[in-house]
C-alpha positions as CSV (number, residue, x, y, z in Angstrom):
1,X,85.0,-31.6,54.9
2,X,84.8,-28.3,56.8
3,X,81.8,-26.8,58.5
4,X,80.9,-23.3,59.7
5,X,78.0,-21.0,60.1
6,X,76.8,-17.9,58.5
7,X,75.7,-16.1,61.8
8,X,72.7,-14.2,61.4
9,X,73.6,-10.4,62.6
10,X,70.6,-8.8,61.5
11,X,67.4,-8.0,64.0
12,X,68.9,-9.5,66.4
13,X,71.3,-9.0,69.9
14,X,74.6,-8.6,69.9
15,X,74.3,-11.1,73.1
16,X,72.6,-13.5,70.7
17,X,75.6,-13.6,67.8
18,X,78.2,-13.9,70.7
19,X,76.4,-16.9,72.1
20,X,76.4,-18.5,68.6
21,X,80.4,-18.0,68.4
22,X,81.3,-18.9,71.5
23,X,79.0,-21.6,71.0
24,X,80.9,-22.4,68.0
25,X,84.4,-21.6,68.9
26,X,84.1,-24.6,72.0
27,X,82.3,-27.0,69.9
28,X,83.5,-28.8,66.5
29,X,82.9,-26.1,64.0
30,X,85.7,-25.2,62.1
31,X,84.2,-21.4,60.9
32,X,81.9,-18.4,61.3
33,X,81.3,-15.8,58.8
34,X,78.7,-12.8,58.9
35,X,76.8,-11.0,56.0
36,X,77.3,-7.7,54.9
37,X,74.4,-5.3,54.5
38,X,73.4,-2.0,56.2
39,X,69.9,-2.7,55.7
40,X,68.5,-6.2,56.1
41,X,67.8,-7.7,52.5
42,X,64.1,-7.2,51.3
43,X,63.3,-4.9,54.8
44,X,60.2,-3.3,54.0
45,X,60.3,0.6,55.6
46,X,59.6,-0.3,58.9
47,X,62.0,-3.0,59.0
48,X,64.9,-1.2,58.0
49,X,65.2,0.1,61.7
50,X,65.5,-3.0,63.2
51,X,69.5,-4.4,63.7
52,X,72.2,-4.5,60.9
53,X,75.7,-4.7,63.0
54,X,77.8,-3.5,60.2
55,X,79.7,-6.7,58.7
56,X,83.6,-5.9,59.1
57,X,83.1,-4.6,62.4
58,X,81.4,-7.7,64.0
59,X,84.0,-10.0,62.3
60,X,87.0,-8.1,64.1
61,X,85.5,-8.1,67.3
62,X,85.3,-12.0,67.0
63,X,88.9,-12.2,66.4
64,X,89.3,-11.5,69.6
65,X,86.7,-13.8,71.1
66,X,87.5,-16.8,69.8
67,X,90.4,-18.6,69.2
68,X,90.3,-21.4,66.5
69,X,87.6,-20.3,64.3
70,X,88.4,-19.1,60.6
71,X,86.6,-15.8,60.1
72,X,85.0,-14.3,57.2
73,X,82.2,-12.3,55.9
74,X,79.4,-13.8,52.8
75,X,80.5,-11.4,51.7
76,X,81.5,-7.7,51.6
77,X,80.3,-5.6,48.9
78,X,82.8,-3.9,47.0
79,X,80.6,-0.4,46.4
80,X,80.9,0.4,50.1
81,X,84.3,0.5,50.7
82,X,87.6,1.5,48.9
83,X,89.2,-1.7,48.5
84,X,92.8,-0.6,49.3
85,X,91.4,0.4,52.6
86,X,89.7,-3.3,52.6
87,X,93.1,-5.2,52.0
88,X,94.5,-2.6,55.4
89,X,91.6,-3.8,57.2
90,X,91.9,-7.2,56.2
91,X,95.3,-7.5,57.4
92,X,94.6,-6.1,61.0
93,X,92.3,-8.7,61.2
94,X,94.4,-11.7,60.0
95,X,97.0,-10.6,62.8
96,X,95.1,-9.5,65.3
97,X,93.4,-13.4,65.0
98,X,96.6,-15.3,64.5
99,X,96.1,-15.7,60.6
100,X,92.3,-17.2,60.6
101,X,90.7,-14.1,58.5
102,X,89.4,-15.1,54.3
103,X,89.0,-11.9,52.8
104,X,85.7,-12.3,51.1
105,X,84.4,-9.9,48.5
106,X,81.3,-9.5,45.8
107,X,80.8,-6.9,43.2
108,X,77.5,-5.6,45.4
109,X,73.9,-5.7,44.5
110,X,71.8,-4.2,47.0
111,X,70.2,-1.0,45.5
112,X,68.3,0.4,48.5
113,X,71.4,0.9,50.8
114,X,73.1,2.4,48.5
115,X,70.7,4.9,47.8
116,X,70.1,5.0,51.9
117,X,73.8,6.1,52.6
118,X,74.7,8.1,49.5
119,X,76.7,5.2,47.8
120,X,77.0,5.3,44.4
121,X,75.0,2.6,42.6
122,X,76.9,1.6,39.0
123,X,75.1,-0.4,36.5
124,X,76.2,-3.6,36.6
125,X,78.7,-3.5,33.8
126,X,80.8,-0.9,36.0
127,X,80.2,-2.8,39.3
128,X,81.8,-5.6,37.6
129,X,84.7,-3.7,35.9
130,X,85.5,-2.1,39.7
131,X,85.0,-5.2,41.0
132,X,87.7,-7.1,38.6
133,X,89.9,-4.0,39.2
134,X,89.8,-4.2,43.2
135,X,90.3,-7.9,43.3
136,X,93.3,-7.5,41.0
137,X,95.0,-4.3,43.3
138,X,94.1,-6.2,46.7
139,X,95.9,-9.4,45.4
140,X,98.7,-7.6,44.9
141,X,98.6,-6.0,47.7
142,X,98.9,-9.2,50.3
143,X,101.4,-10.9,47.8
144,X,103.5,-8.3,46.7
145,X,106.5,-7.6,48.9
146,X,107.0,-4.5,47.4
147,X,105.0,-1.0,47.9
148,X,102.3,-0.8,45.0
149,X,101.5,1.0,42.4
150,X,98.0,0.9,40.8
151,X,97.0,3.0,37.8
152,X,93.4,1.7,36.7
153,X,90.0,2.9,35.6
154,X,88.2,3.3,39.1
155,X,91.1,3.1,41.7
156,X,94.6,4.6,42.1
157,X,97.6,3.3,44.5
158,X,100.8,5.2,44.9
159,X,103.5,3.4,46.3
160,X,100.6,1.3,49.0
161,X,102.1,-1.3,51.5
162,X,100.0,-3.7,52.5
163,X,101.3,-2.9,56.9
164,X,100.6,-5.2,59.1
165,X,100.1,-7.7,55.7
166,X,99.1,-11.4,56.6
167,X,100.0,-13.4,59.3
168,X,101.8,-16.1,58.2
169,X,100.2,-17.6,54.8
170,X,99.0,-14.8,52.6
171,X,94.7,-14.1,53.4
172,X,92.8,-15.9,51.0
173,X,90.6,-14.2,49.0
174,X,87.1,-15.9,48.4
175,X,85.0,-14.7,45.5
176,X,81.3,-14.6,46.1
177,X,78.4,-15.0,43.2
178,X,77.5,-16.7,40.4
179,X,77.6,-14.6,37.5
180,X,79.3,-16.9,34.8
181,X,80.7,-14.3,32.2
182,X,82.8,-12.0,34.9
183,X,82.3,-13.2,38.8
184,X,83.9,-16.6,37.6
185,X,86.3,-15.2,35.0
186,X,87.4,-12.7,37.8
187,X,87.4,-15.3,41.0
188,X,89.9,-17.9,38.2
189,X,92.1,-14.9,37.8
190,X,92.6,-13.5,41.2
191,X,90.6,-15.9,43.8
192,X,91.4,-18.7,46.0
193,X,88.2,-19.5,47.4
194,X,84.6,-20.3,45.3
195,X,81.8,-19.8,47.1
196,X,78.3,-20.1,46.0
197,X,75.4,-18.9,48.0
198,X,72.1,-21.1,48.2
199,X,69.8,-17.9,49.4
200,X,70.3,-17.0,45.5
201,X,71.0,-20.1,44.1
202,X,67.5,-22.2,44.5
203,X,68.6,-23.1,48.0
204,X,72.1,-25.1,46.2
205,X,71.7,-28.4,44.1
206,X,74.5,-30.9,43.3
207,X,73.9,-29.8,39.8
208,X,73.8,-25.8,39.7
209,X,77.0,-26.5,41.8
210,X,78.6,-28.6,39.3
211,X,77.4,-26.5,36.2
212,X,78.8,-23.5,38.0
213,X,82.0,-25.5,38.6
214,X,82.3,-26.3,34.6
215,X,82.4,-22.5,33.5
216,X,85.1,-21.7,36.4
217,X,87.4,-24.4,35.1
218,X,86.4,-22.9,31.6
219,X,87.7,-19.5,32.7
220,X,90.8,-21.3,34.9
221,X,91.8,-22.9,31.4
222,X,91.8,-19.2,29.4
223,X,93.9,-17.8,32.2
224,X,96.2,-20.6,32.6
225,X,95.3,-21.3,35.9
226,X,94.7,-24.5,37.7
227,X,91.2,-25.2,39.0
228,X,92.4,-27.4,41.8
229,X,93.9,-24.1,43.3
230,X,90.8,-22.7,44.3
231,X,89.3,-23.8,47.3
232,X,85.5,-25.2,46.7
233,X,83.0,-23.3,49.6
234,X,79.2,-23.7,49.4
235,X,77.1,-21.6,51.5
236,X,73.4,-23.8,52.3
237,X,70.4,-22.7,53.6
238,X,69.3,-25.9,56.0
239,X,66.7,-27.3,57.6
240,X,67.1,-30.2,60.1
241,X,63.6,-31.6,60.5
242,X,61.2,-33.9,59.7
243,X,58.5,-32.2,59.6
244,X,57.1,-32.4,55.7
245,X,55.1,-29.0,56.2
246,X,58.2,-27.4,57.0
247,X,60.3,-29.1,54.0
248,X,57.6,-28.3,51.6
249,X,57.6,-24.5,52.7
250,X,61.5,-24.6,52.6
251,X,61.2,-25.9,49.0
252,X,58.8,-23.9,47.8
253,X,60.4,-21.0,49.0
254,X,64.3,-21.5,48.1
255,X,64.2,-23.7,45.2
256,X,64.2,-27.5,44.5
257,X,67.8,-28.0,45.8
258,X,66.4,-26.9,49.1
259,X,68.8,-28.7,51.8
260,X,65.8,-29.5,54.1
261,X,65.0,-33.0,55.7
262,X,66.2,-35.7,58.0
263,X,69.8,-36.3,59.5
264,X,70.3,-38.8,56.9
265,X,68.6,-36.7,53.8
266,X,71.2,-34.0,55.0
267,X,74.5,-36.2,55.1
268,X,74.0,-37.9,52.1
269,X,73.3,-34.4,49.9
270,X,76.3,-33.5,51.6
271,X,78.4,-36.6,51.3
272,X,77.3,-35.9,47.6
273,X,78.8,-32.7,47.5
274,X,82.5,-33.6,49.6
275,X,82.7,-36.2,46.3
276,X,81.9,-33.2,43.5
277,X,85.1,-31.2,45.2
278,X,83.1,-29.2,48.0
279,X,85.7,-28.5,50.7
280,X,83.4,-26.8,53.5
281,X,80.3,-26.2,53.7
282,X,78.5,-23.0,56.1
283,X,75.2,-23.8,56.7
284,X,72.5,-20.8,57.0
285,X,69.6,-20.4,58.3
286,X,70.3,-21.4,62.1
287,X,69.0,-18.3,63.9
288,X,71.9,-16.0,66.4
289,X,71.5,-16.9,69.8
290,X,69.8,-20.7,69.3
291,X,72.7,-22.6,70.4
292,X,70.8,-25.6,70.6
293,X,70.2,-25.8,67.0
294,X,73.7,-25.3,66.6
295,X,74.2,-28.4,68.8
296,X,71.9,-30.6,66.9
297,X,74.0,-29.7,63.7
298,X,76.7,-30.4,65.0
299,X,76.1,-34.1,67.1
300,X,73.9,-35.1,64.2
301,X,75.6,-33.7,60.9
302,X,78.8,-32.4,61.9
303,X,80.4,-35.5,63.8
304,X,79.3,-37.7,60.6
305,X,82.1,-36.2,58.5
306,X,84.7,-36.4,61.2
């Protein structure tokens, strides 16, 4: 089992996130990732000035901070960017950090930054149809050896090399969401890496995880793909306490598969999960900058898996 930590980079220091990965990159963590949103999910007007360090930019400056860490964003919306220009970026960052970048992408769902920075804002039948479409051009953009050439609905190539292209092993693309009808269909037909995010998935249960698993190897079997391909990830909200206020609040505000309790609650839903097929686990919910949290994680849940 793997570990890393979804870094919190919003209304907070850029001093605080570099504590948590350094932190990270001299301890026994084996990833960071950071979120991608311009505006801090469900700011209310006032909190919508307060700290967003823009996802892609944050992760490449990491690359060059640390040296064993895998790297990642949970993950980058697909609205904001053209994804050719994603896959180029992508591969500056795999190089530049000695192959440790996981290109990680979702269709996008946040309506109120697009409207804040003039994005366009499909309905979600067209956000899923772009997002199949970029997922299929930027795979065959780090595999193919050859320039590309990309004739689709939303997005055109003309003869596109993928220059500088990954390191050594081609980037692995990790599909984020849960949607069962298309976010699974596409992540079986173009992904390597499942991940599932607690925040939005009633804080992640050994069951929602399995159910969710069922449909992808549904949608592996149509394609004619393997399941065992695909790399199982599991983004958790935690909470390492003992304190039954806290739990309850933690429960009652994520969902019943809340991950909140004591060092041994934690390990066993864990150890639960490394026996369904979960290959790594990121925890959230350890705030930037508290590198003694990240500590106790790490002494008390981390070093029980090694």
């Amino acid at each position: 089992m793997d570990f890393g930590v979804q870094v919190n980079v919003y209304r907070t220091t850029w001093q605080d996130v570099a504590a948590s990965v350094l932190a990270m990159d001299s301890g026994d963590w084996d990833s960071v990732w950071f979120a991608d949103h311009y505006i801090p999910p469900g700011a209310n007007p006032e909190q919508e000035a307060m700290t967003a360090f823009e996802g892609l930019a944050a992760i490449s400056a990491v690359a060059g901070m640390t040296q064993k860490l895998r790297l990642g964003n949970l993950v980058l919306g697909n609205t904001y960017r053209n994804p050719a220009h994603v896959a180029k970026i992508a591969g500056t960052i795999d190089t530049l950090s000695s192959g440790r970048f996981t290109l990680a992408l979702g269709a996008g769902w946040y309506q109120r930054e697009h409207a804040a920075y003039g994005w366009d804002f499909p309905p979600m039948k067209e956000r899923q149809d772009r997002f199949e479409e970029a997922c299929q051009l930027i795979r065959r953009l780090i595999h193919d050896k050859d320039p590309v050439d990309h004739e689709g609905s939303f997005y055109t190539l003309k003869q596109a090399r993928l220059s500088p292209g990954s390191y050594d092993a081609p980037i692995p693309i990790m599909i984020g969401g849960t949607g069962e009808k298309r976010t699974l269909r596409t992540l079986a037909r173009y992904g390597d890496v499942m991940n599932l995010d607690g925040w939005a998935g009633g804080g992640m249960a050994l069951e929602y995880f399995k159910h969710k698993l069922t449909i992808l190897e549904r949608h592996c079997d149509a394609c004619g793909r393997d399941p065992a391909e695909i790399r199982k990830t599991l983004l958790i909200p935690c909470y390492l306490t003992e304190d039954k206020g806290l739990i309850e609040r933690a429960v009652k505000g994520l969902g019943p598969g809340t991950v909140a309790g004591s060092r041994q609650y934690i390990i066993d839903r864990i150890g639960e999960f490394a026996e369904a097929g979960v290959a790594e686990v990121m925890f959230g919910g350890i705030p930037s900058g508290d590198t003694a949290l990240l500590q106790a994680f790490e002494q008390e849940i981390v070093s029980a898996f090694r």
